[in-house]
N, C-alpha and C positions, 0 to 999 in steps of 0.2 A: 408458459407458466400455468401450473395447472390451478383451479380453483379448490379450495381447501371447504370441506363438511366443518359447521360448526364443534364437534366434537374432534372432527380426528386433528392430529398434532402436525405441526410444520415439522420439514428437516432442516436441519444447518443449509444446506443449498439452497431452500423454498427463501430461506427470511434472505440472505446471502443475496439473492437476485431481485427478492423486494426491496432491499437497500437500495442495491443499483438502480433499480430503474425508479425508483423517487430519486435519486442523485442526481440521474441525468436528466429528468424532466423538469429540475429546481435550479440545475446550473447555467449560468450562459454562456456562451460560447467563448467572452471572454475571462470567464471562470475558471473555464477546461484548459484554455492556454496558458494560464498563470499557473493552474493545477501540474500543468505537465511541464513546464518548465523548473517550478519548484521540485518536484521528483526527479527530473535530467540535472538539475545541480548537484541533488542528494546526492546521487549514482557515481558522478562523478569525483565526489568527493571520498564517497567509500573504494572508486578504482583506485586513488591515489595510496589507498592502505596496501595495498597489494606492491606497494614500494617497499624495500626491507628498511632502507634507512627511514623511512616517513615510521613505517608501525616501529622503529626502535627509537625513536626521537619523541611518538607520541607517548609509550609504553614508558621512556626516563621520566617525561612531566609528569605522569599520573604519578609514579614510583615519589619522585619529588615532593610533588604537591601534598602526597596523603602524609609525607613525611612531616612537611614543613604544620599541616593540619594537627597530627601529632605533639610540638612540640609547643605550638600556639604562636608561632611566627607568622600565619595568615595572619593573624588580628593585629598583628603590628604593622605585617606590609598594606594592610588595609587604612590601618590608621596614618600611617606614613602616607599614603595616597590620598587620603582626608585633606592634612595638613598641608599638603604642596596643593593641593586643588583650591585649599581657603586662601592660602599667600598668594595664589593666581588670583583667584576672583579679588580680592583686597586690591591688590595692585590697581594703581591707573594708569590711565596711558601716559603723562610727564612720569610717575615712577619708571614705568617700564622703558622708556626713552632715557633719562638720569643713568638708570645703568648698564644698559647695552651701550650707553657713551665711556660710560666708567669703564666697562669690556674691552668697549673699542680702543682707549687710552691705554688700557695695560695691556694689549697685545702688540700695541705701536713702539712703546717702552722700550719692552721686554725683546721686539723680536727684530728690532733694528739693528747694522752693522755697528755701528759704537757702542752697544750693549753688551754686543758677542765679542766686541775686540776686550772689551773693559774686563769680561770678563776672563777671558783669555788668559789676559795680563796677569790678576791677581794672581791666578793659577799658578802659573809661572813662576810667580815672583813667590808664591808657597812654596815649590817645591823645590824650586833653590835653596829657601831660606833650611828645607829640612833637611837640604844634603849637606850645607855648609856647615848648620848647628850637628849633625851627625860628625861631622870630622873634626871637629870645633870639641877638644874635652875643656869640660868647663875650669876656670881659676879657682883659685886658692881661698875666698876672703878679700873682705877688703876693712874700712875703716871699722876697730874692735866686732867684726867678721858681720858688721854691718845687721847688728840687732837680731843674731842668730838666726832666725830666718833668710833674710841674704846671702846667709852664708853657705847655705844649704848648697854643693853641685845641682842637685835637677832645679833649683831656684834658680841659678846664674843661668842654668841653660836654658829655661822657658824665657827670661829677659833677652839673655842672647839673641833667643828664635824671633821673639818679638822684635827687636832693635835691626835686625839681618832682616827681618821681612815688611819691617819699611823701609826700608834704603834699598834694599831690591825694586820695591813699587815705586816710590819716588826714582831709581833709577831706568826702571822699565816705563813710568810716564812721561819721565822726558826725553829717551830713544824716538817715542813715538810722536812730540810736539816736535821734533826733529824733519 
């Protein structure tokens, strides 16, 4: 490096290599590894652009993001993010126990063989009742045509549906106490 005349001017190279070499005479050697490994991560994170589905997957977030920036749904999903972060910290540990048991109990419920049989059954026992009430035209009337609503055909037949589709379930729960 050459020595520079009080008057005359550096060039972009001159100051360029004065940087460098106050860098290197200020850095320690465990500085230079941290240095060079944070750059060998960088690198490899910009190789990974060079994937067509990575820059077309990063290319939709931004498309996205500037979207959703646009419309002012960032500051809702922010604030959404707020509120489940405050219910967390709020929470203690007997709440957060309470209802991972409450969880635990409705999955036990819910996802048991006599659950799935029960519901089965209902099923069943519905869509019997709709085939039957389908072939089933409804009656006429009944006592002075039963307070003119009663009397109504799609009246008789929703009683019907109803009437056929408990005595189906009562008929189908006791197949199965069987």
């Amino acid at each position: 490096m050459k020595k520079l005349d009080k008057n005359e001017a550096a060039s972009p190279q001159d100051d360029l290599m004065r940087v460098i070499g106050a860098a290197t005479d200020a850095l320690s050697d465990q500085m230079v590894e941290r240095m060079a490994t944070t750059v060998g991560n960088a690198l490899e994170i910009a190789d990974q652009l060079n994937d067509e589905d990575t820059r077309a997957a990063i290319s939709y977030t931004l498309e996205r993001l500037t979207q959703l920036h646009r419309i002012g749904a960032i500051e809702t999903l922010f604030g959404l993010l707020e509120a489940i972060h405050c219910g967390r910290m709020a929470m203690t540990d007997p709440m957060i126990n309470r209802l991972l048991g409450f969880a635990e109990h409705m999955v036990s419920n819910l996802g048991n063989e006599e659950m799935a049989t029960m519901v089965g059954t209902a099923f069943n026992a519905l869509q019997e009742a709709v085939d039957e009430t389908k072939n089933n035209p409804p009656s006429g009337g009944g006592v002075f045509s039963t307070v003119s609503m009663l009397s109504k055909p799609e009246t008789q037949q929703a009683l019907q549906f109803l009437l056929t589709t408990t005595s189906k379930m009562k008929q189908h729960f006791a197949d199965e106490e069987k």
